[in-house]
C-alpha positions in Angstrom: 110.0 -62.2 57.9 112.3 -62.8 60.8 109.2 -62.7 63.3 107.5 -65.2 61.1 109.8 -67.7 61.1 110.6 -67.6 64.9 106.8 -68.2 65.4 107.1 -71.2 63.4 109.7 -72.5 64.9 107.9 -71.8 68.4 104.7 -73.1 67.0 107.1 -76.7 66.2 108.7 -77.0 70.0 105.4 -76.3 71.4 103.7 -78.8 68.8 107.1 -81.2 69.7 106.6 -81.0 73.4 103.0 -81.7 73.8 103.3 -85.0 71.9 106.1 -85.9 74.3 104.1 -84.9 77.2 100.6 -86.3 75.9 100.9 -90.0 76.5 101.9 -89.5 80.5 99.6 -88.8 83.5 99.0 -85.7 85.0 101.4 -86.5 87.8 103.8 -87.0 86.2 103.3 -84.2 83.5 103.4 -82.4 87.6 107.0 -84.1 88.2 108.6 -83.6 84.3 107.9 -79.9 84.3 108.9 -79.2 88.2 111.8 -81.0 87.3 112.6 -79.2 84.1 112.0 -75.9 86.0 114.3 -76.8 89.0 117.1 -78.0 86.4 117.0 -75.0 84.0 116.7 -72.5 87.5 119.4 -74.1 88.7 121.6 -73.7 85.3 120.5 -70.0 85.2 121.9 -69.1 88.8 124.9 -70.9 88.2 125.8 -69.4 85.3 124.7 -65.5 86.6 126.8 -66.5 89.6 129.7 -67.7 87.9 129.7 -64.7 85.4 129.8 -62.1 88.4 132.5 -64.2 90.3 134.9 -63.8 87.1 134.1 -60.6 86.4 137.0 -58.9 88.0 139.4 -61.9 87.4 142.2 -60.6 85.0 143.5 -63.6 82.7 145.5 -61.8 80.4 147.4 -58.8 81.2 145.5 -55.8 82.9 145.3 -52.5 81.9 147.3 -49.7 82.9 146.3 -46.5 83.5 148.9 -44.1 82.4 149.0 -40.3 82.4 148.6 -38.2 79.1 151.7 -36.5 77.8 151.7 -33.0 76.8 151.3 -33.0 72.7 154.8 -31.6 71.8 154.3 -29.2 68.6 156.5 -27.9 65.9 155.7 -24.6 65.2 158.1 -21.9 64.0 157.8 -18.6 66.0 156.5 -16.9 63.0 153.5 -18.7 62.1 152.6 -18.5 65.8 151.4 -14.7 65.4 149.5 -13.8 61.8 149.5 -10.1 63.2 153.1 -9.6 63.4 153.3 -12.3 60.1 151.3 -9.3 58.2 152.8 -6.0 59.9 156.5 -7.7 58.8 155.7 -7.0 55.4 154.5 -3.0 55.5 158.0 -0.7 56.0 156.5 1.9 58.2 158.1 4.9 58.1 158.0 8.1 59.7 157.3 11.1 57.9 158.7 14.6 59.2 156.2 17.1 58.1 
């Protein structure tokens, strides 16, 4: 669907652009498209140039890098050891036999 209508519209600049170009000579069909190349080269660079040169420009506030804290947890001294948890419920006893 998508790739339809993008060749359509394709189809419609190219169809566009030839009758623009038709009517002139072939020298100067020579000079419109070496110009057009030239001006659209030049945009390109600028742009690509202009990107990278305010890449590391910071216009807001930059980030800071701070070091994690330790997680600080609230656990009672009980639940820390289910083994000792279970034997705390058995009376063991010892027998004299």
């Amino acid at each position: 669907m998508i790739r339809k209508i993008i060749q359509r519209v394709n189809e419609w600049l190219e169809d566009r652009l030839r009758s623009l170009i038709r009517p002139l000579s072939p020298d100067a069909r020579v000079i419109v498209i070496v110009t057009m190349l030239i001006v659209f080269s030049g945009l390109s660079i600028y742009m690509t140039v202009s990107s990278i040169y305010n890449l590391g420009k910071g216009k807001g506030e930059q980030m800071q890098i701070e070091q994690i804290e330790t997680l600080k947890l609230q656990v009672e001294q009980q639940q820390r050891d289910s083994i000792n948890n279970l034997n705390n419920h058995y009376q063991y006893e010892r027998s004299s036999e």
